[in-house]
Residue, then its C-alpha position, 0 to 999 in steps of 0.5 A: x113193371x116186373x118182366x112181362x111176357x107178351x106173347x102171341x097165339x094161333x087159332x088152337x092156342x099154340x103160342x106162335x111168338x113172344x117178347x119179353x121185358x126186364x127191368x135193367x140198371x141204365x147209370x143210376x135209373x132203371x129202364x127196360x130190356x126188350x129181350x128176347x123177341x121171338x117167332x116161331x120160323x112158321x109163323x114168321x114174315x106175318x106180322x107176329x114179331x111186330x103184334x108182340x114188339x107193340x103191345x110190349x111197348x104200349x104196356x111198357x107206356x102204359x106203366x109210365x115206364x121212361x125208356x126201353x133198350x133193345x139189341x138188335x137189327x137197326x132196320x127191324x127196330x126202328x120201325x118202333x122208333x128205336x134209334x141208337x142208344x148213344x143219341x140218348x147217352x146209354x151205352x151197354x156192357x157188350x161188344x156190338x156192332x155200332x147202331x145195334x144197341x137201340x133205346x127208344x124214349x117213351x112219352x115220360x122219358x126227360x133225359x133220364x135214365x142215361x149211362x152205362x145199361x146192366x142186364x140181370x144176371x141170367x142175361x150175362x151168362x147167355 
């Protein structure tokens, strides 16, 4: 799966949020990033964030991708089933407070990939 941006629209055709998915190195495998998701401050609190989060992950299923790594607020991801990273063996390259680092296996996850994630490089350079 090459990165895949999702993104989400007004009646106009205004885009109004998006999430994005970028392959990354965990240990020896790969999986993916969901990074960044992001909803216009209008349009927030209406459900867009969760439109784009679900349909990146279906596509991300749908490609038979294995697992996917999210940073972010515990209580807003885990609502798509994302727990912390360290259940699953992954760990990531920044400082985070504990649980912020997520994955979320998808249905051909077999304990594979696991270890260490490493972002692209613009990823480093934010």
């Amino acid at each position: 799966m090459h990165p895949t941006p999702l993104v989400a629209v007004d009646d106009t055709g205004l885009v109004v949020g998006h999430a994005l998915l970028s392959r990354l190195r965990v240990g020896e495998g790969t999986g993916l990033a969901l990074a960044p998701v992001a909803v216009a401050p209008e349009w927030q609190r209406k459900g867009v964030g969760e439109l784009v989060v679900r349909a990146a992950l279906a596509a991300a299923e749908e490609a038979g991708e294995k697992l996917v790594v999210v940073l972010g607020d515990p209580d807003y991801y885990g609502r798509f089933g994302f727990i912390p990273a360290q259940r699953h063996e992954v760990s990531g390259p920044f400082e985070v407070p504990e649980g912020y680092l997520q994955t979320l296996a998808l249905p051909g996850y077999d304990g594979s990939p696991s270890g260490l994630c490493r972002y692209p490089e613009p990823f480093e350079s934010v």
